[in-house]
C-alpha positions as CSV (number, residue, x, y, z in Angstrom):
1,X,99.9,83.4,167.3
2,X,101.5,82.0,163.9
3,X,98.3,80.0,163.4
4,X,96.2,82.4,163.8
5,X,98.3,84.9,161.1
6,X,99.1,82.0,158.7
7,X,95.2,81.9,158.6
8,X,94.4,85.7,158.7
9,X,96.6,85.7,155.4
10,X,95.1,82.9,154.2
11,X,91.7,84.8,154.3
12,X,93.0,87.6,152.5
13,X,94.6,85.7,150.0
14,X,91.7,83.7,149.0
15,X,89.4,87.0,149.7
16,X,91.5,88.5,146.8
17,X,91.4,85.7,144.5
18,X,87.8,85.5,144.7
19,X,87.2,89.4,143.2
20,X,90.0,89.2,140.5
21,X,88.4,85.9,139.1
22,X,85.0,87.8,139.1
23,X,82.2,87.0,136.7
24,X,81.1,89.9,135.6
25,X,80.0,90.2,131.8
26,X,80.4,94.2,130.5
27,X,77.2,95.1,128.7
28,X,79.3,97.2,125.8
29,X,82.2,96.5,123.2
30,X,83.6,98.6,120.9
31,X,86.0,96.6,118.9
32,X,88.2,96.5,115.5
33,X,87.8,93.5,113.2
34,X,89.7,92.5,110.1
35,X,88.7,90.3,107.3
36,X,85.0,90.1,108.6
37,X,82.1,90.9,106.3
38,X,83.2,94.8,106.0
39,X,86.9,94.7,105.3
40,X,88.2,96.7,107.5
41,X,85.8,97.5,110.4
42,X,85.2,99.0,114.1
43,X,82.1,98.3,115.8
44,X,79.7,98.8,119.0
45,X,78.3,95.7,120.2
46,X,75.1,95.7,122.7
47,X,74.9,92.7,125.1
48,X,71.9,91.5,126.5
49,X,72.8,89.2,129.3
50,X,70.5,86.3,130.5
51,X,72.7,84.6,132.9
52,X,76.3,84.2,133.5
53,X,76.4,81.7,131.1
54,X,74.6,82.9,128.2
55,X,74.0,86.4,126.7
56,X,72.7,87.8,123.0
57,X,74.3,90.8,121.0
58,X,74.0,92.9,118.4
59,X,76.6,95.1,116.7
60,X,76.8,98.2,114.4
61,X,79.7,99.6,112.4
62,X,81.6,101.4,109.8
63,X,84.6,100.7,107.5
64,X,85.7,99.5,104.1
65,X,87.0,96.9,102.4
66,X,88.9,96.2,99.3
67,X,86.1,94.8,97.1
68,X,84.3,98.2,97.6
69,X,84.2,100.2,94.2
70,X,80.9,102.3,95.0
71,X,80.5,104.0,98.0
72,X,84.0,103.7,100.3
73,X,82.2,103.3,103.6
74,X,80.1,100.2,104.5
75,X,78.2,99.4,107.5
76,X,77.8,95.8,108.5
77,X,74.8,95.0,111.2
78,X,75.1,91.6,113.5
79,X,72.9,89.8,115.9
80,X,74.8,86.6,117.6
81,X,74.3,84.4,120.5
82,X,77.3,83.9,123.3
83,X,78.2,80.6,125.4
84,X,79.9,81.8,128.2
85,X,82.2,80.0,130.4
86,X,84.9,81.8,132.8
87,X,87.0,84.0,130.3
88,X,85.9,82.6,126.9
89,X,82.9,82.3,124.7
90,X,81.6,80.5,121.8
91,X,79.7,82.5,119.3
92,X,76.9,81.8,117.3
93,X,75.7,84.7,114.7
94,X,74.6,86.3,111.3
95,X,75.6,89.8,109.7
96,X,74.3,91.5,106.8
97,X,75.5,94.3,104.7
98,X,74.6,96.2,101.9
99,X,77.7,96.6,99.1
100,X,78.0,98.5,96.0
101,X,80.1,96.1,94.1
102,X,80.9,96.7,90.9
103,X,80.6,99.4,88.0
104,X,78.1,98.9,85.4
105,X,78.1,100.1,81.5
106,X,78.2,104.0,80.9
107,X,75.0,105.5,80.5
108,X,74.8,108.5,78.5
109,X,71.8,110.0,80.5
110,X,73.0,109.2,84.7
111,X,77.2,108.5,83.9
112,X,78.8,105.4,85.5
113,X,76.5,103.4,87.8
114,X,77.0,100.3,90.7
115,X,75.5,97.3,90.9
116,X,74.3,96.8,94.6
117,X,74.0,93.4,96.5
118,X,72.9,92.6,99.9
119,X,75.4,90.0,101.6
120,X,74.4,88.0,104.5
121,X,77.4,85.5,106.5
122,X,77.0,83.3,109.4
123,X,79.2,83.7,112.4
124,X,81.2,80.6,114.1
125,X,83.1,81.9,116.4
126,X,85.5,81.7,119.6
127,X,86.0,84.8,121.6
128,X,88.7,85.0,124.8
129,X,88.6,87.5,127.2
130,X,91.7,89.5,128.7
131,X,92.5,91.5,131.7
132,X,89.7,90.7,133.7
133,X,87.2,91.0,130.8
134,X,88.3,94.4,129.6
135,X,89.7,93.4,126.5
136,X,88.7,90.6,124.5
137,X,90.7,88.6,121.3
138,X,88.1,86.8,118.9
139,X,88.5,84.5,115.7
140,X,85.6,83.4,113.9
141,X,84.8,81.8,110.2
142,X,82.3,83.7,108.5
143,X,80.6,81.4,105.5
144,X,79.0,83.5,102.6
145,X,75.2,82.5,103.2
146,X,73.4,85.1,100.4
147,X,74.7,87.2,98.1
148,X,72.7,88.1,94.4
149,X,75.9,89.2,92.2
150,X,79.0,88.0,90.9
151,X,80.6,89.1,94.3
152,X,83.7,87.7,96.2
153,X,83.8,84.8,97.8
154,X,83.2,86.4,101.2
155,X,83.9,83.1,103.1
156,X,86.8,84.3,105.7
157,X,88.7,84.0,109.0
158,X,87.8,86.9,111.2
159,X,90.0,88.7,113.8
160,X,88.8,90.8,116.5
161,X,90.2,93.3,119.1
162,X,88.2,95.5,121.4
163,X,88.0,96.4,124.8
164,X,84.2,96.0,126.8
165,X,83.2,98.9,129.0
C-alpha cells in the first residue's frame, strides 16, 4: 500500500512539474525600455513564432528622450530575430526612428526650424523570461548604424521590462 502511494505522488509530482516548466511562447509584449533608441519608451511587440526555438518580432512605440528639441514624442519601429532556449533568448535586431534634433537659424519668413535625421541601431541582445514567461527582463547594446546629422552618439546599453500576454 506505501508503494503504491509513494508512486501515486510521485505521478503527481512530476505531472505538475511538467506544466509549470511549460514551453509556451506568448505571441504579445508590451514593454518599457530605457536608454534604447527613443529615450524613454513603452512598446507593443508582435511575435511570429516558427518553432519553440526560434521566433521573429516586430515592435512599435512612443516616448521621448532627452536629445529631443523638436517634437517631444518619438516613435521608434523594430524588427528582430529570437533564439529561444527554455526561459531565455538571444536577440538579433534593427530599429529606426525619425528625430528632430536640433534647432536651426531663425528665419524671418517660417520662425525657428529643426533639422530632422533618420537614425537606424542594431540590436544585440539577451532577453530572460520570468514567472512562467509572463514577464520578461532584457539587456541589449544597441550600436548607432546610420544617422545623417551631428547627432548623439546613440551607441547604448538597453534595459527592458514588460510583461507577454
Amino acid at each position: 500500500m506505501k508503494v503504491r502511494s509513494i508512486l501515486v505522488m510521485m505521478f503527481v509530482m512530476l505531472s505538475a512539474c511538467g506544466f509549470t516548466q511549460e514551453r509556451e511562447i506568448r505571441p504579445n509584449s508590451m514593454f518599457l525600455e530605457i536608454a534604447g533608441i527613443g529615450g524613454y519608451t513603452i512598446n507593443y511587440e508582435r511575435s511570429i513564432i516558427v518553432n519553440n526555438w526560434i521566433n521573429f518580432s516586430s515592435s512599435i512605440g512612443v516616448g521621448t528622450g532627452k536629445y529631443l528639441v523638436g517634437p517631444p514624442v518619438i516613435i521608434p519601429v523594430q524588427v528582430k530575430s529570437n533564439f529561444v532556449y527554455n526561459s531565455i533568448s538571444v536577440e538579433f535586431g534593427f530599429s529606426y526612428a525619425h528625430w528632430a534634433l536640433k534647432k536651426t537659424e531663425l528665419d524671418p519668413m517660417n520662425g525657428p526650424g529643426y533639422l530632422h535625421d533618420n537614425i537606424g541601431v542594431g540590436y544585440l541582445g539577451y532577453r530572460q523570461h520570468l514567472f512562467r514567461k509572463r514577464a520578461f527582463l532584457s539587456i541589449a547594446y544597441t550600436p548607432k548604424l546610420f544617422g545623417e546629422l551631428e547627432s548623439p552618439n546613440l551607441s547604448s546599453i538597453s534595459l527592458r521590462l514588460g510583461f507577454t500576454f
